[in-house]
NUKOL-963281 format. One line per field, with one value per residue (C-alpha): residue number from 1; residue in one letter; x, y, z. Coordinates in nm, 4 decimals. Each point is the difference from the previous one (the first is absolute). Last residue first. Layout:
seq <- c(NUM_...)
type <- c(A_...)
east <- c(X_...)
north <- c(Y_...)
up <- c(Z_...)
! end
This chain:
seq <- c(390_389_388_387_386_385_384_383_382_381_380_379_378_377_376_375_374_373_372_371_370_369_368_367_366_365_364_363_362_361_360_359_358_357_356_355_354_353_352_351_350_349_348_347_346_345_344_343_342_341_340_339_338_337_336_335_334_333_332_331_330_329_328_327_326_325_324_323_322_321_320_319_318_317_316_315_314_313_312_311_310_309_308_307_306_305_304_303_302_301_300_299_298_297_296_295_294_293_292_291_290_289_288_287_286_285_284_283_282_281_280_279_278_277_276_275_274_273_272_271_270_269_268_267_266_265_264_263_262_261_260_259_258_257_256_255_254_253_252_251_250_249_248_247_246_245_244_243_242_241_240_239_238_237_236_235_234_233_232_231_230_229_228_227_226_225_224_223_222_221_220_219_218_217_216_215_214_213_212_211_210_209_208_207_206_205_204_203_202_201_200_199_198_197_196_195_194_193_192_191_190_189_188_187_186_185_184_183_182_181_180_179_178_177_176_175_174_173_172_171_170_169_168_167_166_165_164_163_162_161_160_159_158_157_156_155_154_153_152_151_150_149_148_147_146_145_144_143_142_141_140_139_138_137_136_135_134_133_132_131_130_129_128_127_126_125_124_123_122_121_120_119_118_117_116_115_114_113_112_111_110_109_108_107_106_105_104_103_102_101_100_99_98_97_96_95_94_93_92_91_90_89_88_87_86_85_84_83_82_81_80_79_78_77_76_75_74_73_72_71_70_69_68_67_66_65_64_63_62_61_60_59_58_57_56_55_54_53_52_51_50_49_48_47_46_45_44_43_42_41_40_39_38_37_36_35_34_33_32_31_30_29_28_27_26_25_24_23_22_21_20_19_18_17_16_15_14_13_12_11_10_9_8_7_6_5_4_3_2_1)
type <- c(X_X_X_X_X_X_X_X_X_X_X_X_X_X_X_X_X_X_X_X_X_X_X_X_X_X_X_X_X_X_X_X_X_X_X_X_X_X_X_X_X_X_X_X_X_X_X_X_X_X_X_X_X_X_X_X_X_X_X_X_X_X_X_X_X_X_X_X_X_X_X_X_X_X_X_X_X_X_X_X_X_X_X_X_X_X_X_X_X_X_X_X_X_X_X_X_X_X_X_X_X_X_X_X_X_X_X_X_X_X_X_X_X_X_X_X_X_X_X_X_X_X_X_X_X_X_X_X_X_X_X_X_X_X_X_X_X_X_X_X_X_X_X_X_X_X_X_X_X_X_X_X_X_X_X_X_X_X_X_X_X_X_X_X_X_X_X_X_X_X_X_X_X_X_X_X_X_X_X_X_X_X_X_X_X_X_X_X_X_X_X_X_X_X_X_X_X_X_X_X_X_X_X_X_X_X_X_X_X_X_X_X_X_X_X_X_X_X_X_X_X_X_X_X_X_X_X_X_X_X_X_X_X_X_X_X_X_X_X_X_X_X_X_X_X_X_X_X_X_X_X_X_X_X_X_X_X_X_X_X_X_X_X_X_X_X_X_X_X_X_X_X_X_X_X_X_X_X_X_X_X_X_X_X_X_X_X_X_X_X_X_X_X_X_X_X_X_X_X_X_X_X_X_X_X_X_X_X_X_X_X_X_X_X_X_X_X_X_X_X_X_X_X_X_X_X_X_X_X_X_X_X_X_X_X_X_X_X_X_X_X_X_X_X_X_X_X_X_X_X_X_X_X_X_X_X_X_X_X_X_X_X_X_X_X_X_X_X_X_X_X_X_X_X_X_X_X_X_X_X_X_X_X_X_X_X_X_X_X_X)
east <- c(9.2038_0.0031_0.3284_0.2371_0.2876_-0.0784_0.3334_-0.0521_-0.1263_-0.0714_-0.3784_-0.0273_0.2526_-0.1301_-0.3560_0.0354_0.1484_-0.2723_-0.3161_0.1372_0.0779_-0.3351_-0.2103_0.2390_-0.1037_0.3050_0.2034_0.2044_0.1948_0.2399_-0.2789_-0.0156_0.3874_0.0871_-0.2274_0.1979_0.3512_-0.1514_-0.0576_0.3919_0.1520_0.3727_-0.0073_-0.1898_-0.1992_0.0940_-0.1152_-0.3378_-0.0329_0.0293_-0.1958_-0.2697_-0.0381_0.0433_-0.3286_-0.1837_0.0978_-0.1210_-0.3495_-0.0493_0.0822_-0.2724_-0.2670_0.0676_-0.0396_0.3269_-0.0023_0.3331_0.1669_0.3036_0.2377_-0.1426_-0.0985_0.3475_0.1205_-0.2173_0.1399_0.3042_-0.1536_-0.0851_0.3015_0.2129_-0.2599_0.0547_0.3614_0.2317_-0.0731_0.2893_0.1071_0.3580_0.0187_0.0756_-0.3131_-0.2262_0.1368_-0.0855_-0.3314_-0.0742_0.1287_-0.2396_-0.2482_0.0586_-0.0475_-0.2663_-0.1998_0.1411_-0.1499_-0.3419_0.0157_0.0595_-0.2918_-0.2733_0.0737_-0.2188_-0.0498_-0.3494_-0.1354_-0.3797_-0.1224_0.1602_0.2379_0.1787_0.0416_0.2907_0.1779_-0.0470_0.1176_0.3133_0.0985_-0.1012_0.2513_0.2679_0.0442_0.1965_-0.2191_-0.0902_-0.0906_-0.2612_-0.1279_-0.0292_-0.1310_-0.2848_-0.0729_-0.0695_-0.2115_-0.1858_-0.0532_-0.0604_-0.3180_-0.1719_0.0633_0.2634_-0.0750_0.2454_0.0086_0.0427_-0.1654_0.2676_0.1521_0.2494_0.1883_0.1649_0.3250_0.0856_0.3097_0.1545_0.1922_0.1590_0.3320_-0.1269_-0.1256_0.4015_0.0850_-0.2609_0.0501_0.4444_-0.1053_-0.2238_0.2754_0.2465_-0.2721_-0.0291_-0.3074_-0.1386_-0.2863_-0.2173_-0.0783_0.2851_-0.1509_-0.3300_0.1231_0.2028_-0.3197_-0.1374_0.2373_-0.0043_-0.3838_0.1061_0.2392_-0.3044_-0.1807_0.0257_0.3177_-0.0138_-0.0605_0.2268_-0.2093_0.0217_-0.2277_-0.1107_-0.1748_0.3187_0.1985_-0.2588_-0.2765_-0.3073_-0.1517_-0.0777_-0.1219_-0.3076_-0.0332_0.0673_0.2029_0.2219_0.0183_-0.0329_0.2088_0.2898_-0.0099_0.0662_0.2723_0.1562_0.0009_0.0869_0.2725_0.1495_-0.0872_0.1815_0.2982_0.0088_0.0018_0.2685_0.2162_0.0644_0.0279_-0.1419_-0.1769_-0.2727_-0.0312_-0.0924_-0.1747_-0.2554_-0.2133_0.0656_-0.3212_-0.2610_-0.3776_-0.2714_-0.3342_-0.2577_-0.2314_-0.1127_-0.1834_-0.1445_-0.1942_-0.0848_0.1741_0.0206_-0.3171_0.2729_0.3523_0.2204_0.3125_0.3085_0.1640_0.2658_0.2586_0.2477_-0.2002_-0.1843_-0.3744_-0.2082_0.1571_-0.3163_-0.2094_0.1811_0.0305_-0.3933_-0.0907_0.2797_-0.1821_-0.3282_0.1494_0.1836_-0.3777_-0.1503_0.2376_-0.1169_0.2712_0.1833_-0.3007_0.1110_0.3543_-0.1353_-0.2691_0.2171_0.2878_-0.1897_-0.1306_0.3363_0.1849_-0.3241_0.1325_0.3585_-0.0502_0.3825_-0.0510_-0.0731_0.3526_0.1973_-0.3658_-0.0490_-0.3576_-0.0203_0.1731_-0.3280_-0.2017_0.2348_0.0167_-0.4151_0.0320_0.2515_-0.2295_-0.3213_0.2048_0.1139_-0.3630_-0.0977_0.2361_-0.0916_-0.3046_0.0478_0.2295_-0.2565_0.1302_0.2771_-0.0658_0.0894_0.2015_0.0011_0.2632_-0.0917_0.1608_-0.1666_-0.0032_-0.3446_-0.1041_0.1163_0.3430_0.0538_0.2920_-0.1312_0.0197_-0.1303_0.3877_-0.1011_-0.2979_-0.1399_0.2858_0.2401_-0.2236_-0.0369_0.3453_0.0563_-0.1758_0.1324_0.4101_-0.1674_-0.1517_0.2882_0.2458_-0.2098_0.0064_0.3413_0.0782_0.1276_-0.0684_-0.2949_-0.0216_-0.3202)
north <- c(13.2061_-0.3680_-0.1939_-0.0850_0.1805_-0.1350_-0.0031_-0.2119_-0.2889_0.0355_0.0563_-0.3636_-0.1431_0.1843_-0.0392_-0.4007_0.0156_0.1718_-0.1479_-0.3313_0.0748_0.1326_-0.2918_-0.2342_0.1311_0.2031_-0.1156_-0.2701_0.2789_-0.2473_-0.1027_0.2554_0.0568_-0.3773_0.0127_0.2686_-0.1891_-0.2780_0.2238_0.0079_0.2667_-0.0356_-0.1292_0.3456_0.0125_-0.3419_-0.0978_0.1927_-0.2037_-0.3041_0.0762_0.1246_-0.3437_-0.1706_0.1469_-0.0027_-0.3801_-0.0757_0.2482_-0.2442_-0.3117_0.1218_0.0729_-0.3895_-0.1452_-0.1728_-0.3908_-0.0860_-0.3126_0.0133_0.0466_0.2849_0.1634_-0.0551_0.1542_0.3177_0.0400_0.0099_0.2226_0.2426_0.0621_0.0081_0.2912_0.1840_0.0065_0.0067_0.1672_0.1435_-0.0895_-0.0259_-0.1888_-0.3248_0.0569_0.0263_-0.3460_-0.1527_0.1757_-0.1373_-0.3568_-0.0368_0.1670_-0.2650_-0.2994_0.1746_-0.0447_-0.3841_-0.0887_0.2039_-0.2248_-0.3142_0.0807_0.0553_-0.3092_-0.1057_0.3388_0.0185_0.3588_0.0237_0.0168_0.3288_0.0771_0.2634_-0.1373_-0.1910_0.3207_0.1158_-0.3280_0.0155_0.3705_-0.0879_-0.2438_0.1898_0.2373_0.2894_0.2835_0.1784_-0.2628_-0.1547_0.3844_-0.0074_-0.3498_0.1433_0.2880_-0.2317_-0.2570_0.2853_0.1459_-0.3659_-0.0171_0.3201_-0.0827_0.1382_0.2248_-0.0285_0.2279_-0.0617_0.2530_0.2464_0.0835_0.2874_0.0793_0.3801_-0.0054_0.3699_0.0720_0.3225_0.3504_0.1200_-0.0529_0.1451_0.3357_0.0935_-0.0508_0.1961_0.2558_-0.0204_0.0864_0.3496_0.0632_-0.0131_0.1548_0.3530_0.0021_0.3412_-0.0522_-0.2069_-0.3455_-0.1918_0.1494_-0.1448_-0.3306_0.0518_0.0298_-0.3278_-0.1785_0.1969_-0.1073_-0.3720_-0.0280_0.0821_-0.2779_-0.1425_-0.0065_0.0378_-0.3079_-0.2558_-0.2487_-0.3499_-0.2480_-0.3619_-0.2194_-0.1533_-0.0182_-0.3251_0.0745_-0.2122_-0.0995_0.3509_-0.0735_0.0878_-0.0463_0.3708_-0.0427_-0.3320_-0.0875_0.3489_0.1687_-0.2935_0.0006_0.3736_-0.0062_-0.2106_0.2250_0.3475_-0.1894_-0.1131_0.3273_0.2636_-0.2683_0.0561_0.4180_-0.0303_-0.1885_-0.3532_-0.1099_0.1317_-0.3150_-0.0192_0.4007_-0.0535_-0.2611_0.1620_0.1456_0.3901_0.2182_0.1675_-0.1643_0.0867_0.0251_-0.2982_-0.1006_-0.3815_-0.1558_-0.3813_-0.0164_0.4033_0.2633_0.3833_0.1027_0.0097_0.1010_-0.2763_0.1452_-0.1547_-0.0802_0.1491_-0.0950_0.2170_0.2905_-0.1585_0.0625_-0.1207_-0.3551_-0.1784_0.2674_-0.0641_-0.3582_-0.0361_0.2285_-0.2077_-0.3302_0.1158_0.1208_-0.3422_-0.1606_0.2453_-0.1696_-0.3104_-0.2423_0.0165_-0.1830_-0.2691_-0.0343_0.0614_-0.3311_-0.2233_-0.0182_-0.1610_-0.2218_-0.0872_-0.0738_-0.2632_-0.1780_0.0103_-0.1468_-0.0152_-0.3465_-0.1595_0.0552_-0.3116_-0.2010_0.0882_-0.0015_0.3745_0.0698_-0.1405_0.2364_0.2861_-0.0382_-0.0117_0.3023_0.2099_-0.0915_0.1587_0.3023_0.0430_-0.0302_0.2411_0.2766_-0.0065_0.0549_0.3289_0.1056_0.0365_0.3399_0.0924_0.2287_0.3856_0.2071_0.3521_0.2766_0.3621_0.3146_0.2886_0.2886_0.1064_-0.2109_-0.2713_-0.1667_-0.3676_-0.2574_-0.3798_-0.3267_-0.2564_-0.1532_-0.2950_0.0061_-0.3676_-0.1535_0.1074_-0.1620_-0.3398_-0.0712_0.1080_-0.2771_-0.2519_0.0444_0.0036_-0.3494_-0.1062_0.0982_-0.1766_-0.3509_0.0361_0.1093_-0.0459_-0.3637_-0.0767_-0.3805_-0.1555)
up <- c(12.3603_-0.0457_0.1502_-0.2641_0.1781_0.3567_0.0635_0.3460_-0.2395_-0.3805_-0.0218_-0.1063_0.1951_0.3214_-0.0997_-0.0075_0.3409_0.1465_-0.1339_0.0893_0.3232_-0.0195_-0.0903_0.2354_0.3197_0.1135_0.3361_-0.2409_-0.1746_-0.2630_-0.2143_-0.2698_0.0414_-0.0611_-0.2874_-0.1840_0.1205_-0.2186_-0.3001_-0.0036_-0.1886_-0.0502_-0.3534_-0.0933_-0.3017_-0.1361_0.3817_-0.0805_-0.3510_0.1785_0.2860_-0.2544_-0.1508_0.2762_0.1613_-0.2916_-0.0420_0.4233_-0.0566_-0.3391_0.2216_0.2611_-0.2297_-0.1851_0.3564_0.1632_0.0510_0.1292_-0.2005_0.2577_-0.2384_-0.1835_0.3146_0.1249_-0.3075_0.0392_0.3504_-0.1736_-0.2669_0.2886_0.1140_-0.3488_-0.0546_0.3530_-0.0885_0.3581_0.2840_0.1609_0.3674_-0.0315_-0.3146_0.1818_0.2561_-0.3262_-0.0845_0.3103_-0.0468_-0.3680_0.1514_0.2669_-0.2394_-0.2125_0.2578_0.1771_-0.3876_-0.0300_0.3321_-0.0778_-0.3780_0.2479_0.2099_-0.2815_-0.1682_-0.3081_-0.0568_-0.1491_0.1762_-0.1213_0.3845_0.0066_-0.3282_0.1704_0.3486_-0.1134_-0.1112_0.3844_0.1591_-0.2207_0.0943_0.3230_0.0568_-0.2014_0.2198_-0.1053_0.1974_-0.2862_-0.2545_0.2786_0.0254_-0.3933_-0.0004_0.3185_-0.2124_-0.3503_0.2582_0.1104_-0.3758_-0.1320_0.2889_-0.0788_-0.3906_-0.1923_-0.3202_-0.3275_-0.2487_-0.3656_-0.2237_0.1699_-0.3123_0.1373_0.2767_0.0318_0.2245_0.1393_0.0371_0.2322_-0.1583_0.2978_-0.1683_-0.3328_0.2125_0.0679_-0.3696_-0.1094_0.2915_-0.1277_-0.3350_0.0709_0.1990_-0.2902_-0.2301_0.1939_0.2718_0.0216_-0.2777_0.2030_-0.1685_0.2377_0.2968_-0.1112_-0.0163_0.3220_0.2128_-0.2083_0.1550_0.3561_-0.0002_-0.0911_0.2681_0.2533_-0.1266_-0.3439_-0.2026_-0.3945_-0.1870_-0.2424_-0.1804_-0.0227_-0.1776_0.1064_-0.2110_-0.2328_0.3501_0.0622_0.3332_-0.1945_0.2707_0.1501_0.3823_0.1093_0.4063_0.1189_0.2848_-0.0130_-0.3277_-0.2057_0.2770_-0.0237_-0.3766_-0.0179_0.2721_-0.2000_-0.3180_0.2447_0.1714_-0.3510_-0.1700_0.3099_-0.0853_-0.3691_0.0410_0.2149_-0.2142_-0.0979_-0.3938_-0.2786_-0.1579_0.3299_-0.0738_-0.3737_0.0823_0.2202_-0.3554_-0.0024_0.0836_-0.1334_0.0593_-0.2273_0.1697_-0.0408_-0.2773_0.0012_-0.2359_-0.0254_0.3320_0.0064_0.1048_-0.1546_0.2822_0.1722_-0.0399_0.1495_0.2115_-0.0878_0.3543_0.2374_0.2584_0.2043_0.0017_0.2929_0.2082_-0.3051_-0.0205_0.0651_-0.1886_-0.3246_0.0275_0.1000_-0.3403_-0.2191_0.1184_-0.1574_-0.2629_-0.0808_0.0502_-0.2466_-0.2007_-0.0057_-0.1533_0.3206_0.1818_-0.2654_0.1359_0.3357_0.0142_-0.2398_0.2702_0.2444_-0.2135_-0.1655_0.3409_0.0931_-0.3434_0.0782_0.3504_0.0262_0.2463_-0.3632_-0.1431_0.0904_-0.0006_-0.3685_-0.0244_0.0513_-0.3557_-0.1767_0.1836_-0.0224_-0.3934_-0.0084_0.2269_-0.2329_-0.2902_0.1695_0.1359_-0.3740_-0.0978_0.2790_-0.0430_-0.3757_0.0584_0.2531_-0.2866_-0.2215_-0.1458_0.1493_0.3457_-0.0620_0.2358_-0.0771_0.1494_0.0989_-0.1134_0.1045_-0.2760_0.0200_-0.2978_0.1555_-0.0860_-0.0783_0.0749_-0.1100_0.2295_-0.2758_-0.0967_0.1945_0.2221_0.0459_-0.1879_0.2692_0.3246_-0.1980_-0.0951_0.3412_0.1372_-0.2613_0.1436_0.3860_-0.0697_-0.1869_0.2588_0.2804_-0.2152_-0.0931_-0.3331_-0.3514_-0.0499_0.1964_0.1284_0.0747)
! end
């Protein structure tokens, strides 16, 4: 079977999110209670969750026929559409979303660097969903503005995200595009924020003239700090016992450069399921381009290069090599490139690799708290400590 327009993968993403926009378009409304709080409503489209299922239906019949092509058979495109069917219609409950938005909330409790709509029970139900109104501006205007400060605090704070939702709290948001992600400028926490709000009320004494009155605002804009807000979190992703140790051991693998255990560690991802028809060449070809990767790191005087272009080599040698990866594990892998690109739009110079390096680099810690620590360092941002709570 031949399809026109796409390949087999890209139509299979290209009808998922089909699916995921007709299910809420143009139904997120802006309301006020009648005590002035202004709260936004989600509402589900009317029989939505049966129209889910037909397309799903059709989509299956199309993956069936497309799976007896033997040059497209190792993709597994039917087994990809099961696994996918499960969140996308999971997203259709919205008491589901709320559900996540509760755990998001109180696993990122202890920053300011990240927030989360907050739902507003009993205002929830499987079809409605009334949460608080987020401000903020959307993350492409910074990604089109160029590099600044401001940019770089957003490309450590967005990877630092994915690496505390993967390796900490096991939910991940799948659906990380710029389109879900607001930012919103806050005042300093910690001991800076005390002297913040220390000049706000010398600026509203009557003894400061207008010049000085100036030079505080312009003063208390510098110490402003971002604050990303993520949104539509009907899609989250939770790993298993075993994918969470294999997902430490890749990032460890990733780490320390060596392809050899990268390979053995994306092997061990599909278990007894795995279908490469040749395990040890695919762990050849992986030392291979991390052989390369660190000659090439060497030539640039030690820094790490893209973290995307990284992983979509190793990518290509899955591709290649006809490695069986689980539909969970290729939505964590598209997440994860999908905020790497963004983040490297933010800041070219950001690597998310040099992130990992730092998680793994103290070898006397157990892992859980080396872990721990190096996520709150880029979180609560490092020896500053600006975004720390107060």
């Amino acid at each position: 079977m031949f399809f026109p327009l796409f390949t087999p993968i890209k139509w299979l993403a290209h009808e998922l999110c089909i699916l995921e926009a007709q299910a809420f378009s143009s139904k997120v409304l802006q309301t006020s209670f009648p005590a002035g709080q202004v709260v936004a409503v989600k509402v589900r489209h009317p029989g939505v969750a049966d129209t889910i299922l037909r397309d799903f239906s059709l989509m299956m019949a199309v993956a069936s026929l497309a799976s007896q092509v033997p040059a497209i058979a190792h993709l597994r495109i039917e087994d990809t559409l099961k696994q996918f069917a499960a969140p996308l219609t999971e997203q259709v409950d919205l008491s589901r979303e709320a559900s996540n938005l509760q755990q998001f909330n109180y696993n990122f409790r202890n920053t300011l660097a990240v927030d989360f709509p907050v739902p507003l029970y009993p205002l929830v139900s499987n079809e409605v969903l009334v949460e608080t109104f987020e401000e903020g501006d959307n993350i492409s205007r910074y990604i089109e503005s160029g590099h600044g400060p401001i940019n770089q605090r957003l490309s450590v704070i967005g990877s630092g995200t994915m690496l505390q939702m993967m390796l900490l709290d096991n939910l991940i948001h799948s659906d990380l595009h710029p389109g879900n992600i607001l930012v919103r400028l806050m005042p300093p926490g910690s001991l800076m924020g005390l002297l913040y709000g220390g000049l706000e009320g010398v600026k509203r004494s009557g003894y400061v003239t207008n010049p000085t009155r100036a030079q505080i605002d312009v003063l208390q804009q510098r110490w402003l700090q971002p604050q990303i807000v993520l949104l539509d979190v009907g899609m989250a992703t939770e790993l298993s016992d075993e994918d969470k140790s294999n997902m430490v051991g890749l990032f460890r693998s990733f780490a320390a450069m060596d392809g050899t255990e990268v390979g053995k560690w994306v092997l061990r991802f599909s278990g007894p399921d795995q279908h490469c028809p040749a395990p040890g060449d695919f762990i050849g070809a992986m030392e291979g381009v991390f052989d390369d990767l660190r000659k090439a790191d060497e030539g640039n005087g030690g820094a790490s290069g893209n973290s995307a272009e990284t992983l979509s080599y190793v990518l290509e040698m899955v591709r290649q090599h006809k490695v069986t990866l689980p539909g969970h594990i290729c939505a964590v892998v598209v997440t994860t490139l999908v905020l790497e690109g963004w983040s490297n739009k933010l800041d070219s110079s950001h690597s998310v690799l040099v992130q990992v390096q730092k998680m793994f680099a103290n070898q006397t810690l157990p892992i859980g708290r080396r872990l721990l620590r190096a996520v709150d360092e880029v979180m609560n941002g490092g020896e500053e400590g600006i975004l720390a709570m107060s």
